[in-house]
C-alpha positions as CSV (number, residue, x, y, z in Angstrom):
1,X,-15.5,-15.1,19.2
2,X,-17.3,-16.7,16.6
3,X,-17.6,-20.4,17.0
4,X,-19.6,-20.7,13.8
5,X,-16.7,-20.0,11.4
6,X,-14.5,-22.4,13.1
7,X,-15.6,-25.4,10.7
8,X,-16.2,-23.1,7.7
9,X,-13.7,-20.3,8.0
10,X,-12.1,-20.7,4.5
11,X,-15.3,-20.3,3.4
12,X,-15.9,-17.5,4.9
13,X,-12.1,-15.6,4.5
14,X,-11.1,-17.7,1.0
15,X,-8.1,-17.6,2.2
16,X,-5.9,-20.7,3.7
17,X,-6.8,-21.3,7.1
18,X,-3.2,-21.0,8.5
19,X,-2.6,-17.2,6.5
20,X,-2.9,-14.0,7.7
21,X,-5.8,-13.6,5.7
22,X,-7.8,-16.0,7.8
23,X,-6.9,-14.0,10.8
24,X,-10.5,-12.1,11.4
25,X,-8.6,-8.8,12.8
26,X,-6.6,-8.7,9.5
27,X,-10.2,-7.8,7.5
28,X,-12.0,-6.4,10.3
29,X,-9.9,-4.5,12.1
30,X,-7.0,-3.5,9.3
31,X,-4.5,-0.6,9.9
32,X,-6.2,2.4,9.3
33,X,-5.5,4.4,11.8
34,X,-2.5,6.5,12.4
35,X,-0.3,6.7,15.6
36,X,2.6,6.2,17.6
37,X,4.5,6.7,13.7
38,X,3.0,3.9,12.3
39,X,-0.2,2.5,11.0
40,X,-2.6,1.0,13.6
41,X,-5.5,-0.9,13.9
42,X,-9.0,0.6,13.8
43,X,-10.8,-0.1,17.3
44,X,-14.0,0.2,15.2
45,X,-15.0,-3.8,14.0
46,X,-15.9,-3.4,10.2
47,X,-15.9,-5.4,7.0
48,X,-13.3,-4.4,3.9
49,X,-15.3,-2.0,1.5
50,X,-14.1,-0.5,-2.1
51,X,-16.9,2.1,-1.7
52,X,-15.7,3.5,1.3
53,X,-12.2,4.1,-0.7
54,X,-13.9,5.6,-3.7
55,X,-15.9,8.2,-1.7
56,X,-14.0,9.2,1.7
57,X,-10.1,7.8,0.9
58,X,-9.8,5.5,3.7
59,X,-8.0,2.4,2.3
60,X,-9.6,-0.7,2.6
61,X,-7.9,-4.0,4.1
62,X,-7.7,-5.7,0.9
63,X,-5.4,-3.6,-0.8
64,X,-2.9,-3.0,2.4
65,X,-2.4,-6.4,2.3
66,X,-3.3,-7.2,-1.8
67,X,-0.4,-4.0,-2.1
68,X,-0.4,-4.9,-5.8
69,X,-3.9,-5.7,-6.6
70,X,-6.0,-2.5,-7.8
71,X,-9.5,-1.3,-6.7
72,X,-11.5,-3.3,-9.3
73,X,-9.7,-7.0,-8.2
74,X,-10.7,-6.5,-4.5
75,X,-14.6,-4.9,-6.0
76,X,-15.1,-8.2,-8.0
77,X,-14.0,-10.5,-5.4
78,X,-16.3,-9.0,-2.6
79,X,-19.0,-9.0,-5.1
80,X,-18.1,-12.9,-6.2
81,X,-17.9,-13.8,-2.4
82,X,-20.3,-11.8,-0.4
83,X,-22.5,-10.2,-2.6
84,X,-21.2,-6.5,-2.3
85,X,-22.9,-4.0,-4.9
86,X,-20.8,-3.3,-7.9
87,X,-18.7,-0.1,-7.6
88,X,-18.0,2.9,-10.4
89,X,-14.6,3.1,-10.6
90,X,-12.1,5.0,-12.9
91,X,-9.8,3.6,-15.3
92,X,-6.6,4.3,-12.8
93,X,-8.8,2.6,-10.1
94,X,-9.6,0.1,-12.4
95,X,-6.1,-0.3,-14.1
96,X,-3.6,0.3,-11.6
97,X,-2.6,-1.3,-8.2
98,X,-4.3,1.2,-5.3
99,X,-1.8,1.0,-3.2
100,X,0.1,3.2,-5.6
101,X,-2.9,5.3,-6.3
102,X,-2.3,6.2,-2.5
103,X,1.1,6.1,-2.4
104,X,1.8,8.4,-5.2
105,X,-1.1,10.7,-5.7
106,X,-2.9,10.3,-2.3
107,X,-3.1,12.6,0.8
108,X,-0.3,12.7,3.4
109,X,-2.6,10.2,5.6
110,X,-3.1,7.6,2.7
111,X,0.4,8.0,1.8
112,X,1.7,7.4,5.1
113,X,-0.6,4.6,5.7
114,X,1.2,2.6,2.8
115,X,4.0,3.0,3.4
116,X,4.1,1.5,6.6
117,X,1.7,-1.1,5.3
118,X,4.5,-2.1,2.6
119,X,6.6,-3.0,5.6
120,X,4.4,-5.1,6.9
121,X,5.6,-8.8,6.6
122,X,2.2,-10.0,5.7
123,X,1.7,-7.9,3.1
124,X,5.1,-8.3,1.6
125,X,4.8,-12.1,1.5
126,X,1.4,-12.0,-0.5
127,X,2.6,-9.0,-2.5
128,X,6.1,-9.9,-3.7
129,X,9.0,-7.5,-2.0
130,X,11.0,-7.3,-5.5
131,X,9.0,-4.7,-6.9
132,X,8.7,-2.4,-3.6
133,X,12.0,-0.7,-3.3
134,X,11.6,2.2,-6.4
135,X,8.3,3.5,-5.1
136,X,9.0,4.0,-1.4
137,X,12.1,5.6,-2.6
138,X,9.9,7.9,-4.4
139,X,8.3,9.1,-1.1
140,X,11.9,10.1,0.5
141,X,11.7,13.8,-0.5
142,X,7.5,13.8,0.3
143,X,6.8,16.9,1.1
144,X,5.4,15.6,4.9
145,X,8.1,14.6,7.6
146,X,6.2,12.0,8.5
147,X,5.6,10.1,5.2
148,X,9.8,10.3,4.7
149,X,10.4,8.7,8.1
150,X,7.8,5.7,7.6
151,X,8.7,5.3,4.1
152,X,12.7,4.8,5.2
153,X,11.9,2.2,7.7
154,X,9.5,0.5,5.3
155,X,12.2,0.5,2.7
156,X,14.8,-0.5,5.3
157,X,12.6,-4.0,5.6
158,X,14.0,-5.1,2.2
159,X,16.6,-7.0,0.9
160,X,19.2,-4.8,0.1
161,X,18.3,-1.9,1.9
162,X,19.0,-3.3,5.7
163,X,21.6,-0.5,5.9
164,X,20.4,2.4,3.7
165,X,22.0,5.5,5.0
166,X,19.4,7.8,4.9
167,X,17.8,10.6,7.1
168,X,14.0,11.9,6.7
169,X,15.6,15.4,8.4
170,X,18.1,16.1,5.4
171,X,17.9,19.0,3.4
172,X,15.9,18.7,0.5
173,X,18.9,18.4,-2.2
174,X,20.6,15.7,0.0
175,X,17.3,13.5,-0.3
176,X,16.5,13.8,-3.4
177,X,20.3,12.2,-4.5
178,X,19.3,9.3,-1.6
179,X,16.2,8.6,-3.4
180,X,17.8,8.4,-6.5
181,X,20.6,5.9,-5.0
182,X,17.5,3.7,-3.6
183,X,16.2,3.3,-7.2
184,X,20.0,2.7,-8.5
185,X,20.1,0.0,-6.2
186,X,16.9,-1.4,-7.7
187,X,16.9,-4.7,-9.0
188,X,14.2,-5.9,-11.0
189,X,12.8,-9.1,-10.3
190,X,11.0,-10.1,-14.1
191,X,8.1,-12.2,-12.2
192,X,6.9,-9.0,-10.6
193,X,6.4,-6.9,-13.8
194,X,2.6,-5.7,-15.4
195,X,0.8,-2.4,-15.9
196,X,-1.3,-2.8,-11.9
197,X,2.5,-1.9,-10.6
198,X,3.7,0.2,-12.7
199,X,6.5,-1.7,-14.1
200,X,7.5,-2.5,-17.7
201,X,7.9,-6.4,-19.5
202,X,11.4,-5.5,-19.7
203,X,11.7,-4.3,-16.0
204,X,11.7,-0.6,-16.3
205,X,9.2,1.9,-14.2
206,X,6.3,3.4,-16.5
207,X,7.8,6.9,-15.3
208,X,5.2,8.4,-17.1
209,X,2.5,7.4,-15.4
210,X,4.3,7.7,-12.5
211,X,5.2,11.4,-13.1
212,X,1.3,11.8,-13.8
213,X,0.4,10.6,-10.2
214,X,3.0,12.4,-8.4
215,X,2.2,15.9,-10.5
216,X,-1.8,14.9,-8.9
217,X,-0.2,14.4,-5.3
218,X,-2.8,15.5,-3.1
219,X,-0.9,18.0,-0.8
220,X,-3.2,20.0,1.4
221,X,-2.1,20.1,4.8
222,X,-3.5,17.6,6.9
223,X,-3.6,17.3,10.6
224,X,-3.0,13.7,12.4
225,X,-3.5,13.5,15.7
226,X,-0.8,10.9,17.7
């Protein structure tokens, strides 16, 4: 579509020509639309924007894909390579990967948009998978149907989990022990540790600030149409 950017597309993207984030529907038409159980693309042709995260919720491209980058990383580099004005952020958005932000303490549309974003190939190849596993299984007793279902089949994706027995239907008491055998079956990977994910130096979750995110969960109903 645009001939222009064929000679000069890393560029433009700064990413490798031959990844997905050279692909121009990866930025500009990211998976932020729900339907059909899964996260779609937007039919509306846009460019990735922290501001519109901070002040309406809708996750931005960068961070589906960047899963364990936080606001702030994705704010400077659109700054540094477009020229974006600065955004305010807090010190979680600041501090912590927003991917989790949305996971943990988001509505039932972010949270189900990121989960089935960290099932997505691409973003698992640029994020690292090893760290993935504990926080989806965190989202198996979610209080919305929904986010259970996408958050099994996103977990299902990983190594180790191929054939987790597990059904988004159970009774309440039967998922919470499942959840708890996903994280069991957790092992760390010590390259994938650091404050942004949520995961100690020595491999162990920051349940603290975890328990702080999910006592914030944003659970207001909300309506998504199919």
């Amino acid at each position: 579509c645009h001939a222009s950017y064929e000679e000069k597309l890393v560029e433009h993207t700064h990413h490798l020509a031959e990844s997905s984030g050279s692909r121009c529907y990866n930025c500009h038409m990211p998976f932020t639309t729900w339907g059909l159980m899964k996260g779609v693309r937007s039919h509306t042709v846009d460019s990735p924007s922290v501001a519109e995260s901070v002040d309406f919720g809708r996750p931005n491209a960068c961070n589906l894909c960047h899963l364990d980058k936080p606001l702030s990383w994705t704010a400077d580099s659109l700054t540094e390579w477009y020229g974006t004005a600065p955004v305010e952020l807090t010190e979680e958005q600041r501090t912590i990967a927003a991917a989790l932000l949305w996971l943990l303490r988001g509505d039932a549309a972010q949270r189900a948009l990121t989960a089935s974003s960290m099932g997505w190939e691409a973003a698992q190849d640029v994020s690292n998978r090893s760290w993935l596993p504990p926080f989806l299984a965190l989202t198996l007793n979610d209080p919305y149907d929904v986010v259970r279902f996408v958050s099994a089949r996103s977990l299902r994706t990983l190594s180790g989990y191929g054939d987790f027995t597990y059904d988004f239907l159970w009774p309440q008491e039967k998922r919470v022990t499942a959840a708890q055998e996903a994280v069991d079956k957790w092992e760390t990977s010590p390259e994938r540790t650091g404050f942004e994910i949520l995961v100690e130096a020595n491999g162990n979750l920051r349940m603290e600030v975890i328990a702080d995110l999910l006592k914030r969960r944003d659970n207001r109903p909300v309506e998504l149409a199919e």
